[in-house]
N, C-alpha and C positions, 0 to 999 in steps of 0.2 A: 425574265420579265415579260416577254413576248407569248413566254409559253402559256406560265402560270395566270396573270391578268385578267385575259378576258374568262377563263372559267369561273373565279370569283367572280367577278362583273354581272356574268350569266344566271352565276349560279341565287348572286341577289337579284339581280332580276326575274326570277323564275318563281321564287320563293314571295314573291314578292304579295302580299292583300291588292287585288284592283281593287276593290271596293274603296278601302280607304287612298287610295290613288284618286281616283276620280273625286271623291270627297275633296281632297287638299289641291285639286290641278290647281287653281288660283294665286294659291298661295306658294307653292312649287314655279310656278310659275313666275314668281314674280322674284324667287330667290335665284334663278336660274337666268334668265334674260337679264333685267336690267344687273345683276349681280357681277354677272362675268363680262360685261362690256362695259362696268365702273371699274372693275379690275383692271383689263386689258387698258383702258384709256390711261390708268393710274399708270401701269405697268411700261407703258408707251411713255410717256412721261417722263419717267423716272430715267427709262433706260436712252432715250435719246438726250435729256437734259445731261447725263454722266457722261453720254460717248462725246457730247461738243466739251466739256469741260475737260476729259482726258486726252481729249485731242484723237480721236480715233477714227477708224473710217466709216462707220456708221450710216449708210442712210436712213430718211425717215422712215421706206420701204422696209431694210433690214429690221429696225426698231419694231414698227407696226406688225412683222411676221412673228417676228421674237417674241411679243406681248400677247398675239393671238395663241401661243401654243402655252404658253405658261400661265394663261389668267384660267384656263380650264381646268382646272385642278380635276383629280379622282379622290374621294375620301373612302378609299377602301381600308387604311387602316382603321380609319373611324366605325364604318359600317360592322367591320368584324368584331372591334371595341364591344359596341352597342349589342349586337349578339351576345355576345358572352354576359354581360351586366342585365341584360334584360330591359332597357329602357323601355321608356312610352313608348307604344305603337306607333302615335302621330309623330313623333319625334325623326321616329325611325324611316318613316315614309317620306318626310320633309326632304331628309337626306340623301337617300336612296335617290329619288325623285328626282332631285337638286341634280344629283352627280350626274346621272344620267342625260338629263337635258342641257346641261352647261358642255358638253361634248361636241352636241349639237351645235350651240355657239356658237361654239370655240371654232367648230370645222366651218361656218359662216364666215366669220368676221377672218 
């Protein structure tokens, strides 16, 4: 997983149209920030409301790490999907985009 990863990663972002990157930042943008910290707050949520009901040791710190590493998702199986089937261009930037800056996030919050 360590190995393989980031040269996929790389290898879509290399591959990647700026043109239509720059075209879609906005909207990249707006799937990637407020996206992954609705996540993450959902994710927080969830997993401290469960850890007080199973009685566990849980603080809100633990919680709040736990939810920042997991609301960041990678959609690399999507991206390589979307290769193969040929979707829209815009589609594909959206996600690319997405994934790429929800990392960034993720390594914020």
């Amino acid at each position: 997983m360590v190995v393989i990863l980031p040269p996929i990663i790389f290898s879509s972002c290399f591959n990647m149209d700026i043109v239509a990157f720059n075209r879609n930042f906005g909207s990249i943008l707006l799937y990637a920030i407020p996206g992954t910290i609705l996540a993450a707050i959902i994710t927080f949520l969830l997993t401290y409301g469960f850890s007080k009901l199973l009685y566990s040791d849980m603080s809100p710190i633990q919680c709040a790490a736990f939810s920042a590493l997991i609301s960041a998702t990678d959609p690399v199986s999507v991206t390589a999907l979307f290769q193969q089937i040929s979707v829209d261009r815009t589609i594909n930037i959206l996600i690319v985009g997405e994934s790429l800056l929800n990392d960034a996030v993720g390594i914020v919050l």
